[in-house]
VEXDRENLO-792099 format. One record per residue (C-alpha): x, y, z. Coordinates in Angstrom, 1 decimal, always signed. Example, Ala and Ser with C-alpha at 12.3 -4.5 7.8 and 13.67 -1.06 7.14 Angstrom:
2
ATOM     c1     c2     c3
ATOM  +12.3   -4.5   +7.8
ATOM  +13.7   -1.1   +7.1
END
This chain:
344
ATOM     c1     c2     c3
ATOM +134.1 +127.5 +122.2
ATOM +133.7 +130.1 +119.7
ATOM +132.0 +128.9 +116.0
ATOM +135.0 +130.3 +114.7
ATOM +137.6 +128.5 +116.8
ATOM +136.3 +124.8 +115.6
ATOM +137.1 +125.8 +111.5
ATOM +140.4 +123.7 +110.7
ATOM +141.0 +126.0 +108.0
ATOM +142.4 +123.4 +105.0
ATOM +146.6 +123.2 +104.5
ATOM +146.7 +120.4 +101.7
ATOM +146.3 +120.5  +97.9
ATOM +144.7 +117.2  +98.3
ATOM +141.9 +118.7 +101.0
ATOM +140.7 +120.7  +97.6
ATOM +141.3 +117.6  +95.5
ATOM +138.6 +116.3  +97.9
ATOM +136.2 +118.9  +97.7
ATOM +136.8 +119.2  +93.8
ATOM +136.1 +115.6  +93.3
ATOM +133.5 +115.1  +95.7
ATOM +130.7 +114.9  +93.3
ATOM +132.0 +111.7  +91.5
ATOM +131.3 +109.9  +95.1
ATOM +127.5 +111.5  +94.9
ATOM +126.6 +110.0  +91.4
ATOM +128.4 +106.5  +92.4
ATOM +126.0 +106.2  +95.2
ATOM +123.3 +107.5  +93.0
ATOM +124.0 +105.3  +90.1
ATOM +124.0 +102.3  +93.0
ATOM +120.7 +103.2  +93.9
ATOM +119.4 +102.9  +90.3
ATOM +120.8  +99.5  +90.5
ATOM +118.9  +99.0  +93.6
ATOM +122.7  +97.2  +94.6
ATOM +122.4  +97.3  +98.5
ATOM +119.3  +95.7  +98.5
ATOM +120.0  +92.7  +96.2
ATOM +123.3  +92.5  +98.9
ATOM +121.3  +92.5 +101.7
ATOM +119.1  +89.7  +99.9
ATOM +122.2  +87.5  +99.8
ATOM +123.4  +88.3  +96.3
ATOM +126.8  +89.0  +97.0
ATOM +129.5  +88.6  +94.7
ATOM +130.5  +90.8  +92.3
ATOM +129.6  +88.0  +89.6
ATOM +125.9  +87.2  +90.7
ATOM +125.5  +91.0  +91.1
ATOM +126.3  +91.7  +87.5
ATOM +123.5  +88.9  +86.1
ATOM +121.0  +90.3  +88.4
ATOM +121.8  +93.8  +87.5
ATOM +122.7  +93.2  +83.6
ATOM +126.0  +95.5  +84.4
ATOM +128.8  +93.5  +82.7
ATOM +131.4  +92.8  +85.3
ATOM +134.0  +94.6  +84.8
ATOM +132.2  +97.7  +85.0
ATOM +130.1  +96.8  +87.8
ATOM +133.6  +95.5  +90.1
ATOM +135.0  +99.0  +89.0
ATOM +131.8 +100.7  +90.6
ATOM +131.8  +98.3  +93.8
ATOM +135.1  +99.5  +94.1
ATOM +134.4 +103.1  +94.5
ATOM +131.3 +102.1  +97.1
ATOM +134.2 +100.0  +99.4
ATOM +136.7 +103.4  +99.1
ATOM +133.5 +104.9 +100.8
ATOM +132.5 +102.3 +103.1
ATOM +129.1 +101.7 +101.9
ATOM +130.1  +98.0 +101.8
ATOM +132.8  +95.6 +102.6
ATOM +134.3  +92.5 +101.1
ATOM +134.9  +89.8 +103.9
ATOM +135.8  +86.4 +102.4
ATOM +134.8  +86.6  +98.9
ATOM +131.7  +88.4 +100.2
ATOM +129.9  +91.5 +100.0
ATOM +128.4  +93.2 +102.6
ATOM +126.7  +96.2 +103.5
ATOM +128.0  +98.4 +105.8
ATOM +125.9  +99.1 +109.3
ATOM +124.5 +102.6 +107.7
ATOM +123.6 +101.0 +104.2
ATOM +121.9  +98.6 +105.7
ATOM +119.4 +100.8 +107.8
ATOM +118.8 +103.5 +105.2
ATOM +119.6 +102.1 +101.9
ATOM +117.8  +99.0 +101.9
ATOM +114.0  +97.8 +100.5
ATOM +112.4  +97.1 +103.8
ATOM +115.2  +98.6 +106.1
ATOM +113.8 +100.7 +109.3
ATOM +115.4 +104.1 +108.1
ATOM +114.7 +103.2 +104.6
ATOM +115.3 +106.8 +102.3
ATOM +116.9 +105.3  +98.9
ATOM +114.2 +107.8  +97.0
ATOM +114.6 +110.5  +98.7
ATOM +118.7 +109.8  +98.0
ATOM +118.2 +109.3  +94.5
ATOM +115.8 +111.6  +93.1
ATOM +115.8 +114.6  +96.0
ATOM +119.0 +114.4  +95.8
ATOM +120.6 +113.1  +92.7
ATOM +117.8 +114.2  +90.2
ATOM +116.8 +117.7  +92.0
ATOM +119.8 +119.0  +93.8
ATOM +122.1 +117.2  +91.7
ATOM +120.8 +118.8  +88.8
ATOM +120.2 +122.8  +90.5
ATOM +123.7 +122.7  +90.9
ATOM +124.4 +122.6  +87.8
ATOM +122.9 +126.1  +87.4
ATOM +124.7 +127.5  +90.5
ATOM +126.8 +130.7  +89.0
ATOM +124.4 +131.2  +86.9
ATOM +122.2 +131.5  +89.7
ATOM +124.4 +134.0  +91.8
ATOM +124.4 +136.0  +89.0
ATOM +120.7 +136.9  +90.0
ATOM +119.2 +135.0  +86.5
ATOM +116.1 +132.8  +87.3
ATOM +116.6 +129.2  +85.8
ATOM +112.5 +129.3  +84.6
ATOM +111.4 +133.0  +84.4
ATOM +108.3 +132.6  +86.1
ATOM +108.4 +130.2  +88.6
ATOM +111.1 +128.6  +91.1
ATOM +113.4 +126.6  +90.5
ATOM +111.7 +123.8  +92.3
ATOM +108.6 +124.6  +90.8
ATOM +109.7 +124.4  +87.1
ATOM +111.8 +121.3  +87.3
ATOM +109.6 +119.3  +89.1
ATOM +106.2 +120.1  +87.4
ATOM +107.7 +121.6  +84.1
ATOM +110.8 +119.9  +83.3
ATOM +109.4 +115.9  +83.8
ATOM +110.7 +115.0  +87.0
ATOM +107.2 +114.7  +88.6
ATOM +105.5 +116.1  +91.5
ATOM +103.7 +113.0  +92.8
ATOM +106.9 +111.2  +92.4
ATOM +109.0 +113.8  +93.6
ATOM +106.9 +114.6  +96.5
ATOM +106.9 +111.1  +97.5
ATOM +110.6 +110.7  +97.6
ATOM +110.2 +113.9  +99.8
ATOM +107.9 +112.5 +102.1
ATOM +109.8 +108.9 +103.1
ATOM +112.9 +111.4 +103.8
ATOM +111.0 +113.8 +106.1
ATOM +108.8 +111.4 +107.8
ATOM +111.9 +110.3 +110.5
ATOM +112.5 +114.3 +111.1
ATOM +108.4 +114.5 +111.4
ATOM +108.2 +112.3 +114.0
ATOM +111.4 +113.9 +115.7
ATOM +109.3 +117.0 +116.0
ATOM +106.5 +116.0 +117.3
ATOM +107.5 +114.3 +120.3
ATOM +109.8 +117.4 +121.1
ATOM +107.4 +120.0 +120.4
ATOM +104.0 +120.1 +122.7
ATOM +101.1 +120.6 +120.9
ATOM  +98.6 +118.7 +123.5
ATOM  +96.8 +122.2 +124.5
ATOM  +96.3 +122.6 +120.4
ATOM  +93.5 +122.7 +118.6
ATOM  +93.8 +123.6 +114.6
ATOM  +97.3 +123.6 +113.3
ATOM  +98.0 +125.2 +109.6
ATOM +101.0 +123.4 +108.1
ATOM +102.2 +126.5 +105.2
ATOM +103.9 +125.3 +102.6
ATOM +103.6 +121.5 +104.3
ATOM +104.1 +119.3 +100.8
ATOM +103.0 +115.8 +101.4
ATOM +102.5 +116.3 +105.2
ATOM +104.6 +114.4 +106.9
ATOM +105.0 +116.8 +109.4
ATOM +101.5 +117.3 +110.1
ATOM +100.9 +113.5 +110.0
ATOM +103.4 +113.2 +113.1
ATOM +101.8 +116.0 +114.5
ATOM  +98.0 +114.9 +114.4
ATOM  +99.8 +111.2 +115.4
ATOM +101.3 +112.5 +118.2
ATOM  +98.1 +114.5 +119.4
ATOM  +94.7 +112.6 +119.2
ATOM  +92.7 +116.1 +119.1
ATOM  +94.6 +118.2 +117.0
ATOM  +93.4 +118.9 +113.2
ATOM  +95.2 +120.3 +110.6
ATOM  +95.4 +121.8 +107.4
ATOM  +97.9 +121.6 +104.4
ATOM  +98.5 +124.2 +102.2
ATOM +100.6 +123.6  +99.1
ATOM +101.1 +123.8  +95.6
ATOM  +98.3 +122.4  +93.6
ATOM +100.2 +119.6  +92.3
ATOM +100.9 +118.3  +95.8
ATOM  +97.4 +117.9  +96.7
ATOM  +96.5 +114.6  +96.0
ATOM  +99.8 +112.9  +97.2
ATOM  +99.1 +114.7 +100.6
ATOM  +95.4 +113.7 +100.7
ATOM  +96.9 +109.6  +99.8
ATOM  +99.4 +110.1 +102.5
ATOM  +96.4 +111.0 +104.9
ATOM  +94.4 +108.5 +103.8
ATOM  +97.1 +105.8 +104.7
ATOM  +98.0 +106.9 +107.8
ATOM  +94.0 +106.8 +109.0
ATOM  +94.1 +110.7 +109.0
ATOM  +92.1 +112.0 +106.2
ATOM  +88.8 +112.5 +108.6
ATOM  +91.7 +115.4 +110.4
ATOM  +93.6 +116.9 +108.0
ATOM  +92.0 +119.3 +105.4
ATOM  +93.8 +120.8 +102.1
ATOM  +94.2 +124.1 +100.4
ATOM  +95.8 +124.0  +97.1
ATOM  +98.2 +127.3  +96.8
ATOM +101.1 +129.3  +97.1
ATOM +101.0 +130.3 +100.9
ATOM +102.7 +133.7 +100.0
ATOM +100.0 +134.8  +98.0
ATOM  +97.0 +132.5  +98.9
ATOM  +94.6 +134.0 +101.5
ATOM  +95.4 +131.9 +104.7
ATOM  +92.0 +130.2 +107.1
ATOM  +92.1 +132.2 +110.6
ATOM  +90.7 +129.7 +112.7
ATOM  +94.3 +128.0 +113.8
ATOM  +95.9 +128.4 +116.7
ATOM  +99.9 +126.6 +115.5
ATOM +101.3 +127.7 +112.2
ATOM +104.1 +125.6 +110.8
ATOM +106.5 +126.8 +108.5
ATOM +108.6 +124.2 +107.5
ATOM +111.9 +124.3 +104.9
ATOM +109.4 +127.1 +103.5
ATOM +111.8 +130.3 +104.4
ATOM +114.4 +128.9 +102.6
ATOM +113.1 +128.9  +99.6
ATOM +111.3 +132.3  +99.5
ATOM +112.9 +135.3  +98.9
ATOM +113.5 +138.4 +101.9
ATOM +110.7 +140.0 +101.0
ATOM +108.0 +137.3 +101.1
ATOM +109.4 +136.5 +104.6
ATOM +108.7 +139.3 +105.6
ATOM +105.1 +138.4 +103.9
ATOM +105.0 +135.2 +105.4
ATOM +105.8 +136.0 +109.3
ATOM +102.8 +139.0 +108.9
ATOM +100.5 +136.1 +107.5
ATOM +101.2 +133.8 +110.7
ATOM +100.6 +136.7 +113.4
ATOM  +97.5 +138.1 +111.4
ATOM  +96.0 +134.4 +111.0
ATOM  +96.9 +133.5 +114.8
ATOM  +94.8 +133.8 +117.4
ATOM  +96.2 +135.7 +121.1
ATOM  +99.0 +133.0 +122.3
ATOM  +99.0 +131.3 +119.2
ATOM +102.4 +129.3 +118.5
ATOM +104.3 +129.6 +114.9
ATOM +107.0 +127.4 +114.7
ATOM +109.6 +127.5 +111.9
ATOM +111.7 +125.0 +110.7
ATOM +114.2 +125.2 +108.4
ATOM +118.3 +124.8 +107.0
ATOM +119.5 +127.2 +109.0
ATOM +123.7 +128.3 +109.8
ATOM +125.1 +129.8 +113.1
ATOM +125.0 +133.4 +113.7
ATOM +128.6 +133.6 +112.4
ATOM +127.7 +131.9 +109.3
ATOM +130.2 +129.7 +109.5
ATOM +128.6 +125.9 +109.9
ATOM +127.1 +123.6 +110.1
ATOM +128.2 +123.2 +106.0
ATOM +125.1 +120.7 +105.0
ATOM +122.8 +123.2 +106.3
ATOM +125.2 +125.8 +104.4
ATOM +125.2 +123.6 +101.0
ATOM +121.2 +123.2 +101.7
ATOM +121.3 +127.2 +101.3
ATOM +123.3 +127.3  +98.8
ATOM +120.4 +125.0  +97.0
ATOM +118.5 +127.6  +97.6
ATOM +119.6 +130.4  +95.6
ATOM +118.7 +128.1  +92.4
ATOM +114.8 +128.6  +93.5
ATOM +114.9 +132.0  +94.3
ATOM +117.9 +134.7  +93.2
ATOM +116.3 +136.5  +96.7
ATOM +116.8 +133.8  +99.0
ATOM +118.6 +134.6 +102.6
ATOM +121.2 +132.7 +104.1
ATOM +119.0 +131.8 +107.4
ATOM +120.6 +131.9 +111.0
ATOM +118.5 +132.6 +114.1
ATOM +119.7 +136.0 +115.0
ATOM +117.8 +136.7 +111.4
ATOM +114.7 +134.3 +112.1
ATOM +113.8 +135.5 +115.2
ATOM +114.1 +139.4 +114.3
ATOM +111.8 +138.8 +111.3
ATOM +109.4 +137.0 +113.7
ATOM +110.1 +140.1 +116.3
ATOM +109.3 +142.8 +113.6
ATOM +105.9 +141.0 +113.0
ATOM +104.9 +141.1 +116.5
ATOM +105.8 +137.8 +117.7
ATOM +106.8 +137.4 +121.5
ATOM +110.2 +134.5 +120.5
ATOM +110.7 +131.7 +123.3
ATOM +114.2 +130.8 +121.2
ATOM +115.6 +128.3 +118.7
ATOM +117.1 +125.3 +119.1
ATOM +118.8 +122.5 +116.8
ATOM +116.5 +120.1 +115.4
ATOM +118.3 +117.5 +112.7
ATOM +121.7 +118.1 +113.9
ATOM +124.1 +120.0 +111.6
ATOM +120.9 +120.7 +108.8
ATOM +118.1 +122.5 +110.4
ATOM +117.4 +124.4 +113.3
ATOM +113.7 +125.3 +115.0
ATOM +112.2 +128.7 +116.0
ATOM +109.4 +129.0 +118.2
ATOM +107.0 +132.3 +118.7
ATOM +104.0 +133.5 +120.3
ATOM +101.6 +136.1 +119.2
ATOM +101.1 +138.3 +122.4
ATOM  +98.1 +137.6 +124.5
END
């Protein structure tokens, strides 16, 4: 079926009602997560009295806000109790297996949350901080705190990490350079999933030292090196044979793409792998919408930033030389993966 042909265009006022008051829903499970709320449910406080005392929200707000989480079914009252629903209780819990509450709360409700606020400004081409990226500025200008930011980050990618690495085979691999790889929880999976692969992270400066932690804790450090700067403009090592890009093309703009794809073929060696990961849409541009909103994100970090599909991924990787084996979905509806091989 046709991209096009699975669009239910909408027919009701209230289907733009929904859109236009979608955002109230966002900071109600934000302002839960403040609260900590799920996990104080899941401990067994569970009334809407003992939740205020262990929260110090007087009641009558807090039952207004438990309201709004039971319209959504985050929870559910059964018998004058409170309970958290399946999903809640795997990723928004203290503890839980899926746990992601920071990457919820500040990824999303302090850094997204608060882009969006800049979006037509944006479109109309204006930088939010003149000389850096959006992401950039906030997080190490603005207060919001790399180290804490990138941490959030890192619990929220580490279930996608792992996802990766058993689906992509690596065990032929020696050296793999992970471009723009943050905390490295994508290279961590990597080097977990192969015993004889090494790596190295190149980042921003800031990110250095929560990487190297994150290395240290997972038993890695004595594999995985660091190289603190921008990958489009910091000279890349030449002696690895994978190159991950990963949500990096989405927040460049067309032009340092363009820089980027060059950088991988000229720092592979003959039948090296690049692999690029990222928010991506169908060729129609038509869906999957989170990985459309996750573009739209972009635009606040860079005025220049391309709305990504694979028909435009794997000619950029063509143009540089790269023989492309195909993309494929990887997180289903957000992001999609490309893989290439530098001729032999």
């Amino acid at each position: 079926m046709a991209p096009s042909e699975q669009i239910k265009p909408i027919e009701d006022v209230r289907d733009i009602s929904a859109i236009a008051y979608g955002f109230m829903a966002s900071k109600a499970l934000f302002a839960a997560l403040d609260f900590d709320l799920f996990t104080r449910i899941q401990s067994g406080i569970d009334s809407a009295p003992a939740l205020a005392k262990a929260t110090e929200v007087p009641e009558n707000r807090l039952v207004t806000l438990l309201a709004v989480l039971k319209s959504l079914g985050l929870i559910v009252e059964r018998g004058g109790r409170i309970v958290n629903a399946p999903a809640t209780s795997k990723f928004l819990v203290a503890g839980a297996p899926g746990d992601f509450r920071d990457y919820v709360r500040l990824v999303n409700g302090a850094f997204f949350y608060e882009s969006f606020r800049h979006l037509s400004t944006a479109l109309r081409g204006e930088r939010i901080f003149p000389d850096k990226g959006f992401y950039e500025g906030l997080i190490y200008s603005a207060g919001i705190g790399g180290d804490q930011f990138s941490s959030a980050q890192h619990s929220g990618s580490l279930g996608p990490a792992h996802l990766m690495a058993k689906r992509v085979d690596l065990g032929g691999r020696k050296q793999l350079l992970d471009a723009g790889g943050g905390s490295g929880a994508y290279t961590l999976a990597f080097c977990t999933e192969n015993p004889r692969l090494r790596a190295t992270i190149l980042d921003f400066p800031e990110t250095v030292e929560t990487a190297k932690r994150y290395a240290r804790g997972s038993g890695l450090a004595d594999r995985v090196g660091h190289l603190a700067g921008n990958a489009v403009t910091t000279d890349w090592p030449s002696d690895h044979d994978v190159v991950l890009m990963s949500y990096v093309w989405s927040a460049v703009g067309e032009e340092d793409i363009t820089v980027l794809a060059r950088r991988a073929f000229d720092a592979l060696p003959p039948d090296g792998l690049v692999l690029v990961h990222d928010f991506a849409v169908d060729n129609a541009r038509e869906q999957p919408p989170f990985a459309a909103w996750y573009l739209l994100g972009s635009i606040m970090d860079n005025p220049n930033a391309v709305c990504l599909t694979p028909d435009y991924v794997e000619g950029v990787l063509k143009r540089a030389g790269f023989e492309v084996e195909g993309t494929e979905v990887m997180l289903p509806g957000i992001t999609m993966l490309t893989r290439a091989r530098k001729p032999k």
